[in-house]
DOPA-247759 format. One record per atom (N, C-alpha, C, CB): residue in one letter; x, y, z. Coordinates in pm, whole numbers, plus 32768, in hexadecimal, padded with zeros to 4 digits. Glycine has a CB too. Example, Ala and Ser with C-alpha at 12.3 -4.5 7.8 and 13.67 -1.06 7.14 Angstrom:
<atoms>
A85277DC7830C/A84CE7E3E830C/A85287EB6830C/A846B7E418389/S85057F1F82C4/S85577F9682CA/S850A80038313/S85807FC4823C/
</atoms>
This chain:
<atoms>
X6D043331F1A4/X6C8F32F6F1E2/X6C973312F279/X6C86325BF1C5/X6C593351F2A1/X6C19337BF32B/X6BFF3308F395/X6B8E33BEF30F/X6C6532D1F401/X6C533266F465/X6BDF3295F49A/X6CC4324EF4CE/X6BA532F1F4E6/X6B2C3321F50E/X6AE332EAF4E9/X6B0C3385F4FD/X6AAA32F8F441/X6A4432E7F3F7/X6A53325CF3F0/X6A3D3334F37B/X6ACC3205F3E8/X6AC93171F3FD/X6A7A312CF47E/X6B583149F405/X6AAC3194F4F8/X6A7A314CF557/X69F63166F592/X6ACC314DF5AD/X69BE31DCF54B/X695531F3F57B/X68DD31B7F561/X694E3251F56F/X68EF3193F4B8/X68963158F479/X68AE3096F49E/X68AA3194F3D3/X690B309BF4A1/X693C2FF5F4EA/X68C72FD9F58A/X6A263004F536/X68E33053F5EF/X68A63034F650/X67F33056F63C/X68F5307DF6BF/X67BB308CF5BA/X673130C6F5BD/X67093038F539/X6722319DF585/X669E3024F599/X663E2F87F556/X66062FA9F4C3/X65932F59F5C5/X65F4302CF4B4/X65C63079F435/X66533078F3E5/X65843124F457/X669230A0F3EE/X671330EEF383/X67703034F3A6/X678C31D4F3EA/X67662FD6F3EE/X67E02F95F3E9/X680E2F67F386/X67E72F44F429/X67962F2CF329/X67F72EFCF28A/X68342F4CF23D/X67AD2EC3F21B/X68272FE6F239/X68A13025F205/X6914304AF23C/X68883080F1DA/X68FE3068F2EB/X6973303AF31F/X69A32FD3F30C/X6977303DF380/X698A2F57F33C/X69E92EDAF2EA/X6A4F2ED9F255/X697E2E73F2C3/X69EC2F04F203/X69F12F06F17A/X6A8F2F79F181/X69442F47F127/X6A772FEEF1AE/X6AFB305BF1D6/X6B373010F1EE/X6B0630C7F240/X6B3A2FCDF27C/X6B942F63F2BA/X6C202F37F271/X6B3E2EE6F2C7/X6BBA2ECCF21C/X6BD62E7DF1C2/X6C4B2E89F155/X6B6E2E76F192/X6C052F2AF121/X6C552F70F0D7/X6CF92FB1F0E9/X6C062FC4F0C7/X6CCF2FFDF15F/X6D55302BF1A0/X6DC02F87F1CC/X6D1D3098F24C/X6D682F30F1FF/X6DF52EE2F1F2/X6E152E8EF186/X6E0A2E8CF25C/X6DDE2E74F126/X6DFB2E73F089/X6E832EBDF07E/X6D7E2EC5F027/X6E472F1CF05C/X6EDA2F89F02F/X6F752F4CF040/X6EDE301FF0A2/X6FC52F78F039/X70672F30F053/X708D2F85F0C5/X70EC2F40EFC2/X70A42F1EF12A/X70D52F7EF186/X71572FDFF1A7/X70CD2F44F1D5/X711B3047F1A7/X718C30B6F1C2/X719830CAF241/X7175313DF186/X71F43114F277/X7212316EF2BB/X718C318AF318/X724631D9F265/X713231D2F2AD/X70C83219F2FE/X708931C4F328/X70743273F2C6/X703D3161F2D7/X6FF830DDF301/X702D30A1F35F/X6FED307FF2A5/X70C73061F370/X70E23028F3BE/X70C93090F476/X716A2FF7F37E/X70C53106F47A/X70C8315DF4D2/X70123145F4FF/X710831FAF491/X6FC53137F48B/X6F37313EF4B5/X6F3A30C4F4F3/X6EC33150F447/X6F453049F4A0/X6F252F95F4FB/X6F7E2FBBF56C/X6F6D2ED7F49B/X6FD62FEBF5A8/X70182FD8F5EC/X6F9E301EF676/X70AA300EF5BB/X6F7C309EF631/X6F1130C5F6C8/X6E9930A0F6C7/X6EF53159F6EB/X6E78304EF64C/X6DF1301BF65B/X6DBF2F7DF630/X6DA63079F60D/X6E2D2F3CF62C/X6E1B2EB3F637/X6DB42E80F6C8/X6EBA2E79F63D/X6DE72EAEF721/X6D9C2E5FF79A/X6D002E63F76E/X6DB52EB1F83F/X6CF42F06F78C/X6C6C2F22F778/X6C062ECEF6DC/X6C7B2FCFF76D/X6C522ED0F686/X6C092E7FF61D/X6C0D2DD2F632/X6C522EA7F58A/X6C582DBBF650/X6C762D30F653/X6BE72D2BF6EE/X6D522D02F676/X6BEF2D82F74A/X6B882D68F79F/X6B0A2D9AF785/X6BA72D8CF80E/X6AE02DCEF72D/X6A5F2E0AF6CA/X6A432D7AF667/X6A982EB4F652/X6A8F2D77F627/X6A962CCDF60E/X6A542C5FF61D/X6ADE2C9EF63E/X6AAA2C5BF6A9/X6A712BCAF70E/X69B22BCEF713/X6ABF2BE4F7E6/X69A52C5DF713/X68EF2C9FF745/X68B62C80F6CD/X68CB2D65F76B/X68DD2CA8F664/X68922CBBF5F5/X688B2BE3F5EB/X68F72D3BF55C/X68D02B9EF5F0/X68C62B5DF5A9/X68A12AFFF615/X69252B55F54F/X689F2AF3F6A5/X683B2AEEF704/X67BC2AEBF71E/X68472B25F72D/X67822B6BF6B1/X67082B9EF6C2/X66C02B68F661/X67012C25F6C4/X662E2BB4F64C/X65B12B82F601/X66042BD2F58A/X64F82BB5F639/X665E2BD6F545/X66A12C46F4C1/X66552C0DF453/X67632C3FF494/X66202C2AF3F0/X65EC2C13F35D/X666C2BCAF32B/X65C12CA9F2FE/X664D2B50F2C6/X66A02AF8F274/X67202B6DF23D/X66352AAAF1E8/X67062BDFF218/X67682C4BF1F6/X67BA2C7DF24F/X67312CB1F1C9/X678D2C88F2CE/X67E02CA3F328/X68342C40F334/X67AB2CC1F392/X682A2BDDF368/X686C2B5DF343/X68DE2B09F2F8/X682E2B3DF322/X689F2B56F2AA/X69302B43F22C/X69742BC7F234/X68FE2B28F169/X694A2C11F24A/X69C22C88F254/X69EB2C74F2CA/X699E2D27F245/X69DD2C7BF342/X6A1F2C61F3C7/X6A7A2BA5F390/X69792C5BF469/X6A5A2B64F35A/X6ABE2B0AF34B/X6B492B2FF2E6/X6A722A93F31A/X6B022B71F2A2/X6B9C2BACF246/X6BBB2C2CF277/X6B8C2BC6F18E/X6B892C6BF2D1/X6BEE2CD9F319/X6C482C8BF365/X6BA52D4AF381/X6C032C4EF3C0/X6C632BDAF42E/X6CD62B9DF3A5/X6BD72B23F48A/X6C972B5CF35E/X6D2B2B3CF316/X6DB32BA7F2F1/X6D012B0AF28C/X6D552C1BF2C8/X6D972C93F278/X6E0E2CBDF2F7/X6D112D29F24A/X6DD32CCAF36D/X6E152CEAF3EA/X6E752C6BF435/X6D9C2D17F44B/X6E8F2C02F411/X6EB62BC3F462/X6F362BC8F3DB/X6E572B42F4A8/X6F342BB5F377/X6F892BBDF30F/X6FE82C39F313/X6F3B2BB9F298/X6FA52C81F323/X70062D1FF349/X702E2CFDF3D5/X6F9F2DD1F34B/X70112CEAF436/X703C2CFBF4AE/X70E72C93F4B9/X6FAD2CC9F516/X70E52C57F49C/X714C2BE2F464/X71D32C65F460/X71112B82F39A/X71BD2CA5F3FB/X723F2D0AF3A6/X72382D42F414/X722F2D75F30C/X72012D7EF484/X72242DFAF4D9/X72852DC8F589/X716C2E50F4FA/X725B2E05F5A4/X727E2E19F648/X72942D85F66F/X71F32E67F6B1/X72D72D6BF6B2/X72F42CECF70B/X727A2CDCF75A/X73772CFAF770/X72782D5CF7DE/X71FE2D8FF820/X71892D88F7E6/X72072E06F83D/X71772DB4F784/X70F62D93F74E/X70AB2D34F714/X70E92DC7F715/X71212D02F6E1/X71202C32F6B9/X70FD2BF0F727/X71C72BD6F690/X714A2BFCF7C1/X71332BB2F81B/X70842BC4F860/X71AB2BCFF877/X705D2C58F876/X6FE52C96F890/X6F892C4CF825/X6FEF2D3BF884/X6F862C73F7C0/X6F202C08F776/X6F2C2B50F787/X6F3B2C29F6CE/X6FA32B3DF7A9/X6F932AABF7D3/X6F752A58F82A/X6FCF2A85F7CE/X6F832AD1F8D0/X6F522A87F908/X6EAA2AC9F94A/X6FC32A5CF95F/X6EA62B32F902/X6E352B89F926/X6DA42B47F8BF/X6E692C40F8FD/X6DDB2B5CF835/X6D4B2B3AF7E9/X6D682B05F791/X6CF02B9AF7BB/X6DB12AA1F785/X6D9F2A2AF716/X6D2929B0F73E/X6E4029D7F706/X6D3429CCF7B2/X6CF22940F7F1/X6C752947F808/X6D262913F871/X6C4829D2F812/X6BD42A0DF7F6/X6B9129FDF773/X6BE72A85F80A/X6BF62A41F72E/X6BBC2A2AF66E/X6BA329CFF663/X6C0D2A35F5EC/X6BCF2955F66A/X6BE228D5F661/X6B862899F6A4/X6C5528B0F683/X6B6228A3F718/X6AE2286AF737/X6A4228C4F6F8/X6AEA2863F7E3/X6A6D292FF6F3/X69FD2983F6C7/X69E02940F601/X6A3F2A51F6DF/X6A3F293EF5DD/X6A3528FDF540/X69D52867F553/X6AF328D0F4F9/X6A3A2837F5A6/X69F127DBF5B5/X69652799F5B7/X6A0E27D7F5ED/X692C2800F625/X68C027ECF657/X684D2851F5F5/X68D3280BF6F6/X688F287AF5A5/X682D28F6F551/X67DD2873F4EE/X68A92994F4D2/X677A28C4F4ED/X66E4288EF494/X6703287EF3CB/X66462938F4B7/X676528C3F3E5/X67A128BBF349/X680E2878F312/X67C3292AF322/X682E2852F2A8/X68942803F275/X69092845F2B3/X689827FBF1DA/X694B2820F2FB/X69C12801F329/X6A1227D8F2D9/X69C027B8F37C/X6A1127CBF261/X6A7227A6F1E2/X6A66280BF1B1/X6A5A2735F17E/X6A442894F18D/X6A4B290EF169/X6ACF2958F182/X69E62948F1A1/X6AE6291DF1F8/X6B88297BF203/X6BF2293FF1C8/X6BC72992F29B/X6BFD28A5F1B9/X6C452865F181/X6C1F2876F0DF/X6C4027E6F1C0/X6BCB2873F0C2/X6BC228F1F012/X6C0A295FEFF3/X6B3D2948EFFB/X6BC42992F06E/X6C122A5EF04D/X6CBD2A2CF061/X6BD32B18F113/X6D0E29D8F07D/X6DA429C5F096/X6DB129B5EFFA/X6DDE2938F105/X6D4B2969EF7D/X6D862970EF2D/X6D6929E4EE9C/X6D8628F7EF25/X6CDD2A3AEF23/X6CCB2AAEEE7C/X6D0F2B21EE90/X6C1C2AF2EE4C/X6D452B6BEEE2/X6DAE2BD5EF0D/X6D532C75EEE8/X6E5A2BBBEEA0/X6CDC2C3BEF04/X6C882CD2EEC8/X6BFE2CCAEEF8/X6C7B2CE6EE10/X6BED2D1EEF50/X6B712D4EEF5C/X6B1C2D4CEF0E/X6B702DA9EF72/X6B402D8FEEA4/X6ABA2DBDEE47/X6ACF2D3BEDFB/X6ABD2E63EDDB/X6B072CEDEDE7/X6AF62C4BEDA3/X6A782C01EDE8/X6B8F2BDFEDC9/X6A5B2C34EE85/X69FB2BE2EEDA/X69962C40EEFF/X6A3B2B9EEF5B/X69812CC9EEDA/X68F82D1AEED9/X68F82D77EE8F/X68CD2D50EF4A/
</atoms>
């Protein structure tokens, strides 16, 4: 799966729900090696694509996928880097977290996706 094509369609208002949906997918997977090498250079940037999407006017779909990517990503980030644990903690948890918050949609959606472990279980 092509990070490009993740982020391109993530940052374009047209293509974002299948970026998400990619998202989603790639951090599903079990993390390897390679994965752990991708979150590692592109955590910031998603976790701060994130904060926007779920900020913004996003469709109920956007919504729930930006809440279970944020989960999908904060769950992986845990296993990796010290550095990168600390960068997401004090950079954009507090962000997510108010951004969840304040979003127009169930805010109990992410606390769901912790117990279905699958994407395609929730679209």
């Amino acid at each position: 799966m092509a990070i490009t094509d993740i982020n391109t369609s993530i940052d374009n208002a047209k293509c974002r729900q299948r970026g998400l949906i990619k998202l989603a997918i790639l951090l599903e997977d079990p993390m390897t090696r390679a994965n752990a090498h991708l979150l590692e250079e592109n955590a910031d940037y998603w976790l701060k694509t994130l904060v926007q999407t779920l900020e913004g006017h996003a469709t109920s779909v956007h919504m729930k996928l930006a809440h279970y990517c944020f989960y999908l990503l904060i769950q992986n980030t845990v296993c990796l880097s010290a550095e990168l644990t600390r960068r997401v903690s004090t950079s954009h948890v507090e962000k997510c977290v108010n951004a969840l918050i304040n979003s127009n949609d169930q805010v109990t959606f992410i606390f769901e996706s912790i117990h279905s472990n699958s994407i395609h279980s929730n679209f």
